[in-house]
PyMOL Python script that loads the backbone (N, CA, C, O; Angstrom):
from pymol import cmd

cmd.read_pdbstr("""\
ATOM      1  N   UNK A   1      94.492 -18.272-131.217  1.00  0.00           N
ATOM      2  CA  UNK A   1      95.871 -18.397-131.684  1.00  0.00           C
ATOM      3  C   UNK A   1      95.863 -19.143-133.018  1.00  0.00           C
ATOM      4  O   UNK A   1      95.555 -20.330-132.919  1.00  0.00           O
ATOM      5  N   UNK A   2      96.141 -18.688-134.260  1.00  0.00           N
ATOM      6  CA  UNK A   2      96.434 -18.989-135.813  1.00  0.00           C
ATOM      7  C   UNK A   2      97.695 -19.938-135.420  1.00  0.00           C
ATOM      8  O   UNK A   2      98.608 -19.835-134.601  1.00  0.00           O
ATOM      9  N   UNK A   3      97.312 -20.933-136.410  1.00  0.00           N
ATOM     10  CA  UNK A   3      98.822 -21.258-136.976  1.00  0.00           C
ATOM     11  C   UNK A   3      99.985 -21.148-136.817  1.00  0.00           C
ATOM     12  O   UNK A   3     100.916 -21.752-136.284  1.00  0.00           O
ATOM     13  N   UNK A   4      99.649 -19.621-137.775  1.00  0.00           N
ATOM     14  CA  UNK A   4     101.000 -18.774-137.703  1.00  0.00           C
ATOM     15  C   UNK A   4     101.268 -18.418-136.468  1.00  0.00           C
ATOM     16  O   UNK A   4     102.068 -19.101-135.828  1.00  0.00           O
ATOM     17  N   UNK A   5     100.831 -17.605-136.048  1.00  0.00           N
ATOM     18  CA  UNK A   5     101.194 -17.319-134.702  1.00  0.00           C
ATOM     19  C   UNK A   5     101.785 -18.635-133.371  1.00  0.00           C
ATOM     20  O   UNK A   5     102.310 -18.420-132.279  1.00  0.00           O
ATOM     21  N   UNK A   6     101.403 -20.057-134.082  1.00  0.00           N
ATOM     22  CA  UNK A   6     101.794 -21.270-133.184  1.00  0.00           C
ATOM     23  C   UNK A   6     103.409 -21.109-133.950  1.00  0.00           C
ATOM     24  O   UNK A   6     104.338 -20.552-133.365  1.00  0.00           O
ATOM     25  N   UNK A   7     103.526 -21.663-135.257  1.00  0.00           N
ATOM     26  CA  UNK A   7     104.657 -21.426-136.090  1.00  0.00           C
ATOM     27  C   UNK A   7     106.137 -20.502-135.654  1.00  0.00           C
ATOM     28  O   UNK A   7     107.297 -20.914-135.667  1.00  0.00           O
ATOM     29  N   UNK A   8     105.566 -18.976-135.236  1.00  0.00           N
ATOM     30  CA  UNK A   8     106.303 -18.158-134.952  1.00  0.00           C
ATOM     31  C   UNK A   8     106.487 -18.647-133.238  1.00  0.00           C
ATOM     32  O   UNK A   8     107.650 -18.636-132.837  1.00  0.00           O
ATOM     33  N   UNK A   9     105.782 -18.920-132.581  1.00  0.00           N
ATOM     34  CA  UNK A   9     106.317 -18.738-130.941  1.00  0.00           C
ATOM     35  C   UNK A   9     107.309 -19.626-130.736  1.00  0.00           C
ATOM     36  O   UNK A   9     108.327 -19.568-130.046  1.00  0.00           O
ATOM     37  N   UNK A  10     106.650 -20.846-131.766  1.00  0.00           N
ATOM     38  CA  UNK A  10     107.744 -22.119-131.596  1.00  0.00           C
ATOM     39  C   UNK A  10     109.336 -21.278-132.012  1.00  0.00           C
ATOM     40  O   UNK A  10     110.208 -20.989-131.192  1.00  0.00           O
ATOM     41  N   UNK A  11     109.369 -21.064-133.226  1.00  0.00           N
ATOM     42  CA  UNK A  11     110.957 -20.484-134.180  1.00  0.00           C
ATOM     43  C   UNK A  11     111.287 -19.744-133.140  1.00  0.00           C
ATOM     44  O   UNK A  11     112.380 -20.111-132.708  1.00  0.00           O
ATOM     45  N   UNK A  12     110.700 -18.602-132.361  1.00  0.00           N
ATOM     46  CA  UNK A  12     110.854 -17.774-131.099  1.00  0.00           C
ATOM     47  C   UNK A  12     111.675 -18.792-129.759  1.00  0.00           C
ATOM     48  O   UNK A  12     112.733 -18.540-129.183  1.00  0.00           O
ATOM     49  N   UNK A  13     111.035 -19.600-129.623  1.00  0.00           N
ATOM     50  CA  UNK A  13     111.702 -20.202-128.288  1.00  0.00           C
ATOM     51  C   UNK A  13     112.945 -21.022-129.141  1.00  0.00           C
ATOM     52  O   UNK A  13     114.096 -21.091-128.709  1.00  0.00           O
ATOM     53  N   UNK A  14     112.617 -21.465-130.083  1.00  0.00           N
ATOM     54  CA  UNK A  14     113.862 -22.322-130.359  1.00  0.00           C
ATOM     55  C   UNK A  14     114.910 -21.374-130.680  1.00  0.00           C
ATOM     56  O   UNK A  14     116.051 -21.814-130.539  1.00  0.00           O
ATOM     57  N   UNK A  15     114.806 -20.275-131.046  1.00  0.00           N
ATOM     58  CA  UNK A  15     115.751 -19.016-131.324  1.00  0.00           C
ATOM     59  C   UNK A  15     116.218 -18.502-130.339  1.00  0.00           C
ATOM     60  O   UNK A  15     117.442 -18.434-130.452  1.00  0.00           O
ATOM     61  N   UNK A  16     115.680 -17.903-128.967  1.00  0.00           N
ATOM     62  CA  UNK A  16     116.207 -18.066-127.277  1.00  0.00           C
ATOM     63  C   UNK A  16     117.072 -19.132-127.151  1.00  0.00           C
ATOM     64  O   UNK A  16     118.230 -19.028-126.747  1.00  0.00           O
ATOM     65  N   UNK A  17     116.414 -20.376-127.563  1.00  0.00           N
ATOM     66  CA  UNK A  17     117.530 -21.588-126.911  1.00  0.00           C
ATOM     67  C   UNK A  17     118.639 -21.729-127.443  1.00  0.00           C
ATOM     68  O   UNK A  17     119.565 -22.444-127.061  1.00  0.00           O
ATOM     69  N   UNK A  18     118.584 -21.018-128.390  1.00  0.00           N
ATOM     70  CA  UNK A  18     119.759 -21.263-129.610  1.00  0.00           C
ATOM     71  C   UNK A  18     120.494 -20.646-128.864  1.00  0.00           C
ATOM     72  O   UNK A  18     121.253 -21.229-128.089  1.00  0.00           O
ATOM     73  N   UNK A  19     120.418 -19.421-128.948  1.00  0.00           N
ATOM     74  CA  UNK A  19     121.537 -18.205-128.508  1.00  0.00           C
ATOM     75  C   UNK A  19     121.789 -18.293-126.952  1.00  0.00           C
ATOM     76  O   UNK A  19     122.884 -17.932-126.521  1.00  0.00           O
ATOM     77  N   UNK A  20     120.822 -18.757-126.101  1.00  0.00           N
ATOM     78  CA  UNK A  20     121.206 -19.123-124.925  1.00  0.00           C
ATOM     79  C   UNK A  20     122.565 -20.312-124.642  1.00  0.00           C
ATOM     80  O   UNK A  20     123.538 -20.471-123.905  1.00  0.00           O
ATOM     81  N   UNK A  21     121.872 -20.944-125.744  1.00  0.00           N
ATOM     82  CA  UNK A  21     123.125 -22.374-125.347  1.00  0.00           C
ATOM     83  C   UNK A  21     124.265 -21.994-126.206  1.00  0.00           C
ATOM     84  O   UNK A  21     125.371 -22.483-125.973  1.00  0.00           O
ATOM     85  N   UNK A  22     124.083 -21.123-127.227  1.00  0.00           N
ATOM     86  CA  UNK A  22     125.634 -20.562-127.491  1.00  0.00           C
ATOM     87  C   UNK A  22     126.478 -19.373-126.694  1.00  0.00           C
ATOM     88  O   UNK A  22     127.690 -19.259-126.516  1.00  0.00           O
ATOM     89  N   UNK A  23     125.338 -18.508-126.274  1.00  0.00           N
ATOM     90  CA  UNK A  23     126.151 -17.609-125.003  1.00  0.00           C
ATOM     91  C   UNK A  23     126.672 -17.902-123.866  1.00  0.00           C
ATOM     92  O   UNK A  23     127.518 -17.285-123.218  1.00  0.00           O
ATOM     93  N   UNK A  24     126.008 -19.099-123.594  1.00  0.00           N
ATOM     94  CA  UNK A  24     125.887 -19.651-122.056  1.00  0.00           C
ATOM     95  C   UNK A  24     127.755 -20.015-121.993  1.00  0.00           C
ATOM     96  O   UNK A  24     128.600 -19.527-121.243  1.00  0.00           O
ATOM     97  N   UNK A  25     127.876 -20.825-122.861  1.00  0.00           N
ATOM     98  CA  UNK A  25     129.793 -21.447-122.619  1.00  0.00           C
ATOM     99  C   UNK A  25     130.274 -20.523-123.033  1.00  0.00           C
ATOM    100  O   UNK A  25     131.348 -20.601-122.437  1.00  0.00           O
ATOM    101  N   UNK A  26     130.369 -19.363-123.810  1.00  0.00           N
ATOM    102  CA  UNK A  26     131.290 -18.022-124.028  1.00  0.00           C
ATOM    103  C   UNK A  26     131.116 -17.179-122.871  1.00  0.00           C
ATOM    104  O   UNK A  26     132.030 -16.391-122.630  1.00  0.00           O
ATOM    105  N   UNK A  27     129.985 -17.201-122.016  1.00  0.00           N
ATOM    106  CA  UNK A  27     129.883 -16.435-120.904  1.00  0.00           C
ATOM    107  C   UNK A  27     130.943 -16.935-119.792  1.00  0.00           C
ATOM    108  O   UNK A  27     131.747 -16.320-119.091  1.00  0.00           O
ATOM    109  N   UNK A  28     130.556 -18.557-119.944  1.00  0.00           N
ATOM    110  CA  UNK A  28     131.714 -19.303-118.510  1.00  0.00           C
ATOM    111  C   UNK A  28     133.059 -19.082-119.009  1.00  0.00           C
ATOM    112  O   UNK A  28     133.870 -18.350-118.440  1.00  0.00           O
ATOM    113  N   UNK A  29     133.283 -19.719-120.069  1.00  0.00           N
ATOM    114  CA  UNK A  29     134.841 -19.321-120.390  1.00  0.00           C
ATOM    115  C   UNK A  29     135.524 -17.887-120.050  1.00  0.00           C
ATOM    116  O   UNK A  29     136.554 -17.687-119.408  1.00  0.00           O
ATOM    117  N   UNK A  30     134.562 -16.844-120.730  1.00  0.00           N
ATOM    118  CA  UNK A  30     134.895 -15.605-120.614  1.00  0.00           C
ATOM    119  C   UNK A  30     135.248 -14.788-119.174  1.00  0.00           C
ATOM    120  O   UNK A  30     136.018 -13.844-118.998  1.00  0.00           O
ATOM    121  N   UNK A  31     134.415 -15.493-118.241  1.00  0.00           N
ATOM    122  CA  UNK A  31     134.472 -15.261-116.649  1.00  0.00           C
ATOM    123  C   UNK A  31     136.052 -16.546-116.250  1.00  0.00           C
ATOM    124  O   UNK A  31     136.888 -16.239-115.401  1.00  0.00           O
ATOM    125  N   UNK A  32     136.125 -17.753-116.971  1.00  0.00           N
ATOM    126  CA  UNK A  32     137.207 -18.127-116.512  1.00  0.00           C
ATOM    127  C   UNK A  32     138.439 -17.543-116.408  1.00  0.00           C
ATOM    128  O   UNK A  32     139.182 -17.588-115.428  1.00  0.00           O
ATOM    129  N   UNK A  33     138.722 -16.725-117.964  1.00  0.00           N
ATOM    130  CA  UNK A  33     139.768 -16.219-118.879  1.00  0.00           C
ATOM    131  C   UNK A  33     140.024 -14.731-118.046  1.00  0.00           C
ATOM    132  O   UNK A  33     141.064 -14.159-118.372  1.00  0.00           O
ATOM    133  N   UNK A  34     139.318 -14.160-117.175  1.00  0.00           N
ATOM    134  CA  UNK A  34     139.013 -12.702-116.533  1.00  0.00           C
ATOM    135  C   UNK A  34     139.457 -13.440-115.484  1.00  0.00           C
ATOM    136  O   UNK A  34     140.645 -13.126-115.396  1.00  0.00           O
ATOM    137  N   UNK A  35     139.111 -14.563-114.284  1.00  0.00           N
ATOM    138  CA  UNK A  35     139.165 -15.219-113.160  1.00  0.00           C
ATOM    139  C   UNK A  35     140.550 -15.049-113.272  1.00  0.00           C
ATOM    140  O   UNK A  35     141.087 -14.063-112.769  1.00  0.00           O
ATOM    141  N   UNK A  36     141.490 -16.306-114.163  1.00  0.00           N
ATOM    142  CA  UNK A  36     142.535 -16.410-114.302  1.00  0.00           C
ATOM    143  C   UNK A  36     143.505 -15.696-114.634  1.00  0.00           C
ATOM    144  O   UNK A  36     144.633 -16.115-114.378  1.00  0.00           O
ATOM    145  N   UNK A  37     143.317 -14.273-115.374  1.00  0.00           N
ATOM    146  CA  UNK A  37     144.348 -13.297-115.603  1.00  0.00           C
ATOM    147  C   UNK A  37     144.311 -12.305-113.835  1.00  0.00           C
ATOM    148  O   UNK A  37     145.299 -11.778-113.322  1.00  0.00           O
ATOM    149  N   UNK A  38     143.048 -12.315-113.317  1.00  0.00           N
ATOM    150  CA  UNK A  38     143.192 -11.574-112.137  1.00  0.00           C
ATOM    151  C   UNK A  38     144.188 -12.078-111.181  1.00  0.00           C
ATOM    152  O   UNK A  38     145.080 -11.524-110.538  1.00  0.00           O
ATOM    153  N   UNK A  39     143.742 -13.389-111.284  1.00  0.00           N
ATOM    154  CA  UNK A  39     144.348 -14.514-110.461  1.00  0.00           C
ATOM    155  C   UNK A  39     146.066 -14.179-110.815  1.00  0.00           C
ATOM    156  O   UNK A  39     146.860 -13.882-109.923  1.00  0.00           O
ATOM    157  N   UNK A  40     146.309 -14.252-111.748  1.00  0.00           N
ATOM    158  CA  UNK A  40     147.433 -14.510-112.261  1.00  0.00           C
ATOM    159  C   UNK A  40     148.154 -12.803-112.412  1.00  0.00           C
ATOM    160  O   UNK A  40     149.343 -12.887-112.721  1.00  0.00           O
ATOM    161  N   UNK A  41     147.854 -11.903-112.316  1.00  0.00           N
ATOM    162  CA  UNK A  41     148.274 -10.665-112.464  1.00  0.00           C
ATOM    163  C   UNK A  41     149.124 -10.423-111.157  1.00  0.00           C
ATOM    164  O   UNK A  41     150.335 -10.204-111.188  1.00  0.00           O
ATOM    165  N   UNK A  42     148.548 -10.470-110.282  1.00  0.00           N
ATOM    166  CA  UNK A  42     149.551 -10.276-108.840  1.00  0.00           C
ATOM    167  C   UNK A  42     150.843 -11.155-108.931  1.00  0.00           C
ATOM    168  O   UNK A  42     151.918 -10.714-108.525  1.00  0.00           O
ATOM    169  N   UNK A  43     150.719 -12.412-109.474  1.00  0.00           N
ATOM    170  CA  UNK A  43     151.976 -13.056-109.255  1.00  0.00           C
ATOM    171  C   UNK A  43     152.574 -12.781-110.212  1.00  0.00           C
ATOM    172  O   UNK A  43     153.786 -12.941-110.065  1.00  0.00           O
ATOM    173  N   UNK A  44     152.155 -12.287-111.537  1.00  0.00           N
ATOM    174  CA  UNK A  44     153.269 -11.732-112.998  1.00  0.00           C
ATOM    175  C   UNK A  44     153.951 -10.515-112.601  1.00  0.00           C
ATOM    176  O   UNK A  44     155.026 -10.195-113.108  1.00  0.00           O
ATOM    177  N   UNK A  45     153.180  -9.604-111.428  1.00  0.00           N
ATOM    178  CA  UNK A  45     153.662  -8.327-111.183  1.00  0.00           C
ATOM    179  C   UNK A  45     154.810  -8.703-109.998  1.00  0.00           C
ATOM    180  O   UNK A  45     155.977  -8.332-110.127  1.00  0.00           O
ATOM    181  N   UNK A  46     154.398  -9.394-108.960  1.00  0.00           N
ATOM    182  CA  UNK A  46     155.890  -9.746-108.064  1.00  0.00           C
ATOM    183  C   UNK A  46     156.423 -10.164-108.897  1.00  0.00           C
ATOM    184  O   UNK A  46     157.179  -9.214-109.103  1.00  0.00           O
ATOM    185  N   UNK A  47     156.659 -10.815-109.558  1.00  0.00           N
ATOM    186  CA  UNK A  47     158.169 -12.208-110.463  1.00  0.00           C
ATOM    187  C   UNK A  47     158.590 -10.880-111.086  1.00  0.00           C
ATOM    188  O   UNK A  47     159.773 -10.976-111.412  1.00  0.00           O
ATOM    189  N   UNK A  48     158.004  -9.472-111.431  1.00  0.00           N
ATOM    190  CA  UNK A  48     158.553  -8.869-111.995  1.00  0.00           C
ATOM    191  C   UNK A  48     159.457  -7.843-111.467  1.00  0.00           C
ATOM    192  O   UNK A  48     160.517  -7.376-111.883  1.00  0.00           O
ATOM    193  N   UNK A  49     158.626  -7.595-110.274  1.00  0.00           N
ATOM    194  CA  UNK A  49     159.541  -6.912-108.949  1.00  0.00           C
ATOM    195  C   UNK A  49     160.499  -7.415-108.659  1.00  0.00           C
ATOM    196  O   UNK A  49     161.494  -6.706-108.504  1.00  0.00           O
ATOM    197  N   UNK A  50     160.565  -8.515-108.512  1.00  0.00           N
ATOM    198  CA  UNK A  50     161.603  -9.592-107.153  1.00  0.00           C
ATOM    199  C   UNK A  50     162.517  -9.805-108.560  1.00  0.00           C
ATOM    200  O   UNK A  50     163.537 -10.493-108.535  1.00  0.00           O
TER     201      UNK A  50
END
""", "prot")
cmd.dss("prot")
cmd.show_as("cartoon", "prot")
cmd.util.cbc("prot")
cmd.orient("prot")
């Protein structure tokens, strides 16, 4: 294993972690924001009935 090749695996994992720890909270939010409109759709549709 060169150098380079140490150089690149490192930029490689730190580039995974990057995008992991920025997808990771757009993923939860995004499942919250879906949770809560489901959640919330049945009762916007009665209040709209009744």
């Amino acid at each position: 294993m060169t150098r380079e090749d140490a150089v690149f695996a490192l930029l490689a994992v730190m580039w995974h972690v990057l995008v992991a720890g920025l997808w990771l909270p757009l993923a939860l939010i995004a499942l919250l924001v879906v949770i809560g409109v489901v959640l919330d759709r049945p009762t916007s549709t009665f209040s709209k009935e009744s």
